[in-house]
C-alpha positions as CSV (number, residue, x, y, z in Angstrom):
1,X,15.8,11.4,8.7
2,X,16.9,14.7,8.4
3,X,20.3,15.7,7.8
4,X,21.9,15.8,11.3
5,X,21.3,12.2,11.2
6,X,23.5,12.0,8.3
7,X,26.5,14.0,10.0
8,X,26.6,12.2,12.8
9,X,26.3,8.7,10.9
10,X,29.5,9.9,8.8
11,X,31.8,11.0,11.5
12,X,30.7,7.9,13.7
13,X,31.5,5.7,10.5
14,X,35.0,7.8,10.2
15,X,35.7,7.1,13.7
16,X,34.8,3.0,13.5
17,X,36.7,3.0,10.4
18,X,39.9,4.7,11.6
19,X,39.7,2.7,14.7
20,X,39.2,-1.2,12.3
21,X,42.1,0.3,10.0
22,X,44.3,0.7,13.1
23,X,43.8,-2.3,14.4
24,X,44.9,-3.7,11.4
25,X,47.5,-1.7,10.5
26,X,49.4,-1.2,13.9
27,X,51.8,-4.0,15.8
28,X,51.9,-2.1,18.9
29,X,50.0,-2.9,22.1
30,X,49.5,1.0,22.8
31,X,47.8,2.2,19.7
32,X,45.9,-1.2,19.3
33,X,44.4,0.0,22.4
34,X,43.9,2.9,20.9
35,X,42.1,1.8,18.1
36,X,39.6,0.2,19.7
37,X,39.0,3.5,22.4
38,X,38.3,5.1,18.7
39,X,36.1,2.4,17.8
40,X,34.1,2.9,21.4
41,X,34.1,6.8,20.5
42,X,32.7,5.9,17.1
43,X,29.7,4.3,18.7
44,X,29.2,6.6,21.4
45,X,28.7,9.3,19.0
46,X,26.5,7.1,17.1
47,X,24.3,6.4,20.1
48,X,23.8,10.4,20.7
49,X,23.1,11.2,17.4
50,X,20.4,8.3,17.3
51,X,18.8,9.6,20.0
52,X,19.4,13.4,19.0
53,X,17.4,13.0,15.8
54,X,14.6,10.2,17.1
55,X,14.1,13.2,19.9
56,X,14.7,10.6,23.0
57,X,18.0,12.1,24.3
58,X,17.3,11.0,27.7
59,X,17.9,7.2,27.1
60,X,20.6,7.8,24.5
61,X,22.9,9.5,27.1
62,X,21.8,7.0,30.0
63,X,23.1,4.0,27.4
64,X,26.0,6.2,26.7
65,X,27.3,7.3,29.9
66,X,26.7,3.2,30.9
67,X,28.7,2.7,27.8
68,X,31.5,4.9,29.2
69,X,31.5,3.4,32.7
70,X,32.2,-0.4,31.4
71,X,34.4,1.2,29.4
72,X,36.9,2.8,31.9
73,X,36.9,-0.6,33.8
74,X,38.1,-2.5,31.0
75,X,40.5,-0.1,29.7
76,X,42.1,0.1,33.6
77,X,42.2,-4.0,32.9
78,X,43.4,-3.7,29.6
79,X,46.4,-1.4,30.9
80,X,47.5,-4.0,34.2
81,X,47.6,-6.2,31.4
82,X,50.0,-4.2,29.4
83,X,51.7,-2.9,31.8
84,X,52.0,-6.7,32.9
85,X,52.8,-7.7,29.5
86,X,55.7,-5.3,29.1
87,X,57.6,-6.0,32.6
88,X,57.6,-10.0,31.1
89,X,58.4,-9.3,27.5
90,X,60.2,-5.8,27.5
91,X,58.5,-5.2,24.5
92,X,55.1,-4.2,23.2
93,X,55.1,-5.9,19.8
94,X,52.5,-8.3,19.5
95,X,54.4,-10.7,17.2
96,X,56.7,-11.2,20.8
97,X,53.5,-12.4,22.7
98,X,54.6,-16.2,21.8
99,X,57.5,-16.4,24.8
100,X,54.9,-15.4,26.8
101,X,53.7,-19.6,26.2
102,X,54.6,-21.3,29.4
């Protein structure tokens, strides 16, 4: 391993750490959402840089830009449902998601 391996592992470990620490931090809907698009960044960069150092780039961005394509499908999902939640609840708290029992 040499020591790009190392820089990459750190900043995708910042990023999947920041992203867990928001999500349990944060109330909101918005930047729980945001938390885990930091967590999907996290590994994203952690895919490259595997593939970067083990010299097989090719199949690291394939699996990354597959990665990225599921991943802009579930985050339009993830907004309607938002979006969906807010216009019900008129609020984004996730301690208000109970009146949403029917």
């Amino acid at each position: 391993m040499t020591n790009t391996w190392y820089f990459y592992l750190f900043f995708a470990a910042a990023l999947v750490f920041a992203g867990i620490l928001g999500l349990l931090l944060r109330r909101n809907l918005i930047k729980l959402f945001i938390a885990i698009e930091v967590i999907a960044k996290g590994i994203s960069l952690l895919l490259l840089g595997t593939g970067f150092v083990k010299d097989n780039i090719l199949v690291a961005q394939t699996l990354v830009v597959t990665f990225i394509v599921v991943e802009v499908s579930l985050v339009a999902t993830a907004l309607a449902l938002i979006i969906n939640i807010y216009r019900q609840t008129k609020s984004l708290d996730v301690r208000k998601l109970a009146r949403l029992k029917g």
